[in-house]
C-alpha positions in Angstrom: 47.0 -129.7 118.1 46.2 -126.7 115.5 48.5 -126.6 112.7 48.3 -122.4 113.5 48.7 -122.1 109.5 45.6 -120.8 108.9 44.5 -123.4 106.5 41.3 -122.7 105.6 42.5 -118.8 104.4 41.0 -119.8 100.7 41.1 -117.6 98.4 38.0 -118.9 97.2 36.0 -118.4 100.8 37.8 -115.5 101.3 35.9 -113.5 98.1 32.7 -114.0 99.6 31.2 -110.8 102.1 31.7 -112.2 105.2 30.4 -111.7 108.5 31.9 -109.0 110.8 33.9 -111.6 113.1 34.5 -114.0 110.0 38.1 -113.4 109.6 38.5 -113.5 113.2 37.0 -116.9 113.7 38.5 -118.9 111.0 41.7 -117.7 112.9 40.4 -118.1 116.2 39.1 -122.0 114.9 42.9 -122.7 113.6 44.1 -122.1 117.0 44.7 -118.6 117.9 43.6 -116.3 120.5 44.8 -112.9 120.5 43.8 -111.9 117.5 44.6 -107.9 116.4 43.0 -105.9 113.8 45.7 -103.4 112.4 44.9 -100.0 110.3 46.5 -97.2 109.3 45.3 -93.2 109.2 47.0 -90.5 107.5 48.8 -91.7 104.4 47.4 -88.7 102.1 47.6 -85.8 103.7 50.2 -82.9 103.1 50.9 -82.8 106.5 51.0 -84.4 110.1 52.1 -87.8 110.5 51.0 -90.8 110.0 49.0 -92.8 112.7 48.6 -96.7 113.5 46.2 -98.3 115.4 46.1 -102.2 116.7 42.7 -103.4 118.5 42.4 -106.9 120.1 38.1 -107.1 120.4 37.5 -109.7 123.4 35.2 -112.6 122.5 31.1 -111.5 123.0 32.0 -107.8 122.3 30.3 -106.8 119.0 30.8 -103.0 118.6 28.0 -103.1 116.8 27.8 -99.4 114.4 31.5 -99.6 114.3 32.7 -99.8 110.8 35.1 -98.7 108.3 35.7 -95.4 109.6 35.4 -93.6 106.4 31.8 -94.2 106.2 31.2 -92.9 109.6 30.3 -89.1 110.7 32.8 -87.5 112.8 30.6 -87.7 115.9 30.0 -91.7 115.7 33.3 -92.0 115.2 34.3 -89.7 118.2 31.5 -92.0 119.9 33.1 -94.9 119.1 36.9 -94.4 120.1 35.3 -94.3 123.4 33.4 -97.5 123.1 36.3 -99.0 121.6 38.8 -97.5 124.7 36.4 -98.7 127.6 35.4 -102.1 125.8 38.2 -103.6 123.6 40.8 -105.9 125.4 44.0 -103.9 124.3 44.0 -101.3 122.1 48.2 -100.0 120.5 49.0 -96.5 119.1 52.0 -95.2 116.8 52.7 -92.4 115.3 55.1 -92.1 112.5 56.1 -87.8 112.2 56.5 -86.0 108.8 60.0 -86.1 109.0 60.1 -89.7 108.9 57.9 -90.0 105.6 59.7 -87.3 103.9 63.4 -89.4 104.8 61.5 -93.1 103.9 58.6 -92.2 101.9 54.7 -92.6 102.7 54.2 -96.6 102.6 57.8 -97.5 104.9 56.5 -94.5 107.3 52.9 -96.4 107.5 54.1 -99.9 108.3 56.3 -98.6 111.2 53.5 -96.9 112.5 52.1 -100.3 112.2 54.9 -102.0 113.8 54.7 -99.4 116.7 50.7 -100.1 117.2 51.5 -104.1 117.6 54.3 -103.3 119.5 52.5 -100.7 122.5 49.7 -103.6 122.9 50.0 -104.9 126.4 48.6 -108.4 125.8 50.9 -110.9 123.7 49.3 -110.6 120.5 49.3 -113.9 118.0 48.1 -113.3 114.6 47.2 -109.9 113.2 44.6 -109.1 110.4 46.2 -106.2 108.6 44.1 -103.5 106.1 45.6 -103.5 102.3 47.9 -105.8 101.1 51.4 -105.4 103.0 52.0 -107.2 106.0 53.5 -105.5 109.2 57.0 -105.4 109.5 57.0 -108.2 112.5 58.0 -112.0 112.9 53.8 -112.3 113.9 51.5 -114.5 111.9 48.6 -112.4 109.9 47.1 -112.1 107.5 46.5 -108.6 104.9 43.0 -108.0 103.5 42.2 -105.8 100.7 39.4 -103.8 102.1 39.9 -105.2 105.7 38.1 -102.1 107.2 35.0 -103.1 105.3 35.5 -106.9 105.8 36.8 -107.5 109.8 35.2 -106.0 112.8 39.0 -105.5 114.3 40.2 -103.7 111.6 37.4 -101.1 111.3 37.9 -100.5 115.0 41.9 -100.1 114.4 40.5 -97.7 111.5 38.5 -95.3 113.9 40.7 -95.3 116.5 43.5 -94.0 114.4 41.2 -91.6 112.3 40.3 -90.2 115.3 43.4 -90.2 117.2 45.1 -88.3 114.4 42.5 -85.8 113.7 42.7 -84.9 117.3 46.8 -84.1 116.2 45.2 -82.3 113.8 43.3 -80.2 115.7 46.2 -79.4 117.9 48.1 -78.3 115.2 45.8 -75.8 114.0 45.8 -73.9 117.5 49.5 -73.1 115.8 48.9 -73.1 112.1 45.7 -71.9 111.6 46.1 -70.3 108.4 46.1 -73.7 106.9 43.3 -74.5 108.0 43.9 -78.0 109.4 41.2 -77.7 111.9 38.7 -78.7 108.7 41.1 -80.1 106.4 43.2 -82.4 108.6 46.3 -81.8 106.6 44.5 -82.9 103.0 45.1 -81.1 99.8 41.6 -79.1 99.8 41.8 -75.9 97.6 41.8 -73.7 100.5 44.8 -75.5 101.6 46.3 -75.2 98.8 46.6 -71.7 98.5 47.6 -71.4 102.0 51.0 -73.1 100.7 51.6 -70.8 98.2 50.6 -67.6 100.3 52.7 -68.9 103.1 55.2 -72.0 102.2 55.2 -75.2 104.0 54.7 -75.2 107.9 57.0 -77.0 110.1 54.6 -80.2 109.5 53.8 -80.5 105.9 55.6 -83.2 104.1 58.0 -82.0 101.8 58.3 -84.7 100.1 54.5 -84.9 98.3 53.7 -83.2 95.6 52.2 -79.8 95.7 54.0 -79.3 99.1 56.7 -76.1 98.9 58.9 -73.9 101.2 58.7 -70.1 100.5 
């Protein structure tokens, strides 16, 4: 019976660039099944929340082209939410407001979205590989990788789908705001949005709490 430990999680096999699926099989070969990649979207802006996403990739589905979505265009990665929607075997969402990052600050308001994403699954996840270096906020083995969206298939697909879930807020949000601009910018600090601020003050969605970020 598997130990479900994850003993071969070496530090020393775990430096080597490995394979898409590697992370996934070494848990898949200590016993687990329903495996999630977990990534977050959102944690620089001024403004908008911060978005989660949780993607369980069934066995013989590659999404080959999918990777970290930082390195993809905006129209592969619009491409690929789709794929990953149709094809993956659960797919979880959250969304964690500005209000909540101004009252808990940036890195609580991302693991909750986190916690959410997990959570809204519909399949009984077992072991999660998490982006960076904090673990989710749930009694659910996993394990965090630095880089994860570069290094695990299922965490570059939790990457797009929350890129692209929360630009789509974004988007929305300019149809109200336009003067900042957040059609282009998705709530970062470009110049232009910048000096939107200090025309105008904050908008009812920028985070007060970051720098650079003030009410008229």
């Amino acid at each position: 019976m598997p130990s479900k430990n994850l003993p071969l999680f070496s530090e020393e096999v775990c430096s080597q660039n490995p394979a898409p699926f590697f992370y996934e099989g070494l848990a898949c070969s200590d016993g687990y099944d329903m495996i999630a990649g977990v990534d977050e979207a959102g944690r620089g802006p001024l403004a908008g929340p911060v978005v989660a996403a949780a993607v369980i990739i069934p066995k013989g589905i590659y999404l080959d082209g999918i990777q970290d979505s930082k390195k993809m265009t905006a129209k592969a990665r619009e491409k690929a939410f789709a794929v990953i929607y149709s094809q993956c075997q659960s797919v979880g969402l959250g969304v964690v407001s500005h209000k909540y990052i101004d009252e808990f600050d940036i890195l609580k308001a991302s693991l909750e979205a986190m916690r959410r994403a997990v959570l809204s699954l519909n399949k009984p996840v077992e072991f999660l590989l998490v982006d960076g270096i904090h673990p989710v906020p749930l009694p659910i083995p996993q394990r965090c990788i630095i880089k994860g969206d570069q290094l695990s298939r299922s965490i570059s697909a939790a990457s797009v789908f929350a890129k692209v879930y929360r630009d789509r807020i974004m988007y929305s949000y300019h149809n109200i705001y336009p003067e900042y601009g957040f059609d282009s910018n998705k709530g970062y600090g470009t110049r232009r949005h910048f000096e939107a601020i200090k025309q105008y003050g904050a908008s009812p969605i920028h985070r007060l709490s970051f720098k650079g970020v003030c009410r008229m």
